[in-house]
C-alpha positions as a Python dict, from the first residue, in 0.01 Angstrom:
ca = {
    (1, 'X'): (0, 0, 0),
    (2, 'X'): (-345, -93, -53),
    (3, 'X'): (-612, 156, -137),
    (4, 'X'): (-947, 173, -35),
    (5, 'X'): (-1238, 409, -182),
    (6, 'X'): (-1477, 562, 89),
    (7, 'X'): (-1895, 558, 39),
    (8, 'X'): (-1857, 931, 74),
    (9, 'X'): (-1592, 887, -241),
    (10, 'X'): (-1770, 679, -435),
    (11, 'X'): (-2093, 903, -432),
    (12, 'X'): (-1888, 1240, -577),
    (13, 'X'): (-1726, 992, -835),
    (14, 'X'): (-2058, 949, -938),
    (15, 'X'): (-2193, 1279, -883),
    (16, 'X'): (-1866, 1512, -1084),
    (17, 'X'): (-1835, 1265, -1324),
    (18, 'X'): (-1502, 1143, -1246),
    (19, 'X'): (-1278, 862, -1373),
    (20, 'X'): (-1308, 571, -1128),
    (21, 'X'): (-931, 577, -1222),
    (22, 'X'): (-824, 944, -1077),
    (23, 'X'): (-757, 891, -739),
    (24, 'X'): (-531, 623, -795),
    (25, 'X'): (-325, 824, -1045),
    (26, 'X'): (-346, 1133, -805),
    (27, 'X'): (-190, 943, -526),
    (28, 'X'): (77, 770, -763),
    (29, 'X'): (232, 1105, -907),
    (30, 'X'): (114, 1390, -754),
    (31, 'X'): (229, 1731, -824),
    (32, 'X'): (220, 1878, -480),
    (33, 'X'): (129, 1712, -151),
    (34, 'X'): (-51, 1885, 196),
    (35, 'X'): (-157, 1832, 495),
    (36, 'X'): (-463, 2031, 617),
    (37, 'X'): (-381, 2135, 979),
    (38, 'X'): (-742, 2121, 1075),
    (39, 'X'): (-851, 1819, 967),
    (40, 'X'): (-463, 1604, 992),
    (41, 'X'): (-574, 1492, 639),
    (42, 'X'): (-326, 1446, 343),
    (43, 'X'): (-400, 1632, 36),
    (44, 'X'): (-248, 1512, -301),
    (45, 'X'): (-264, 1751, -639),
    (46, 'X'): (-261, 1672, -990),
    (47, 'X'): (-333, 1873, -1320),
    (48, 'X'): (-596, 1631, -1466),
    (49, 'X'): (-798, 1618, -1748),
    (50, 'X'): (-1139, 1695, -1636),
    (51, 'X'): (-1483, 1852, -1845),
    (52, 'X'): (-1212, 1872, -2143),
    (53, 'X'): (-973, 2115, -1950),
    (54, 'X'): (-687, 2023, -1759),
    (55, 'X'): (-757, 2111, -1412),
    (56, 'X'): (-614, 2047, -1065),
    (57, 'X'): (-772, 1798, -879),
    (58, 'X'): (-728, 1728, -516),
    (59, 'X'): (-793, 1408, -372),
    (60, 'X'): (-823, 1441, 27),
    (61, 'X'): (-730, 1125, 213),
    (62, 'X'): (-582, 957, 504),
    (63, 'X'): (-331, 674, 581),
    (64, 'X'): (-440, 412, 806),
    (65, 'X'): (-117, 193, 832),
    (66, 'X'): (-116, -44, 618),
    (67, 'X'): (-391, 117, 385),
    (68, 'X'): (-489, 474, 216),
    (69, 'X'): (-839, 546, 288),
    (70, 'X'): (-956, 802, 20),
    (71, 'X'): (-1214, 1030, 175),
    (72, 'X'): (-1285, 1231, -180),
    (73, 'X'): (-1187, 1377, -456),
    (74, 'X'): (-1273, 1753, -665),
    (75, 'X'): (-1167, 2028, -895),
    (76, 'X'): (-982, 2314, -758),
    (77, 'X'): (-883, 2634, -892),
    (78, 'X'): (-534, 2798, -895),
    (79, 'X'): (-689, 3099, -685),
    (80, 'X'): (-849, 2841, -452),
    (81, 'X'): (-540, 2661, -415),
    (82, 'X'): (-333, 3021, -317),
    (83, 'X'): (-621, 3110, -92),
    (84, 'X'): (-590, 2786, 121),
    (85, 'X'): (-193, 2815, 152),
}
């Protein structure tokens, strides 16, 4: 399945300082999965190594057969993660 990085995506790479690498390895092994029943987006989860912690990060994207469209990508908490469940 091919990937494809969104403008918006690109810009908050930039932005957070994020491997250009993350959301690919986010999507390839996540730790949990989601769907956000607002939006009908797929959320992937992955303890990653981010500002020299290891942190979940969330990569929000959606699947337009054949391709992955990743729509971004942050740091979440473990109380924001229980919060949104």
């Amino acid at each position: 399945m091919k990937i494809l990085l969104s403008s918006h995506l690109e810009i908050r790479l930039k932005e957070r300082k994020i491997p250009r690498n993350y959301p690919n390895k986010i999507l390839s092994k996540p730790d949990a999965q989601y769907i956000d029943i607002r939006t009908g987006y797929n959320i992937a989860m992955r303890k990653m190594e981010y500002n020299f912690k290891l942190r979940p990060m969330v990569v929000v994207y959606d699947i337009i057969s054949p391709e992955v469209q990743v729509i971004t990508i942050h740091p979440i908490s473990s109380q924001e993660i229980e919060n949104k469940l």
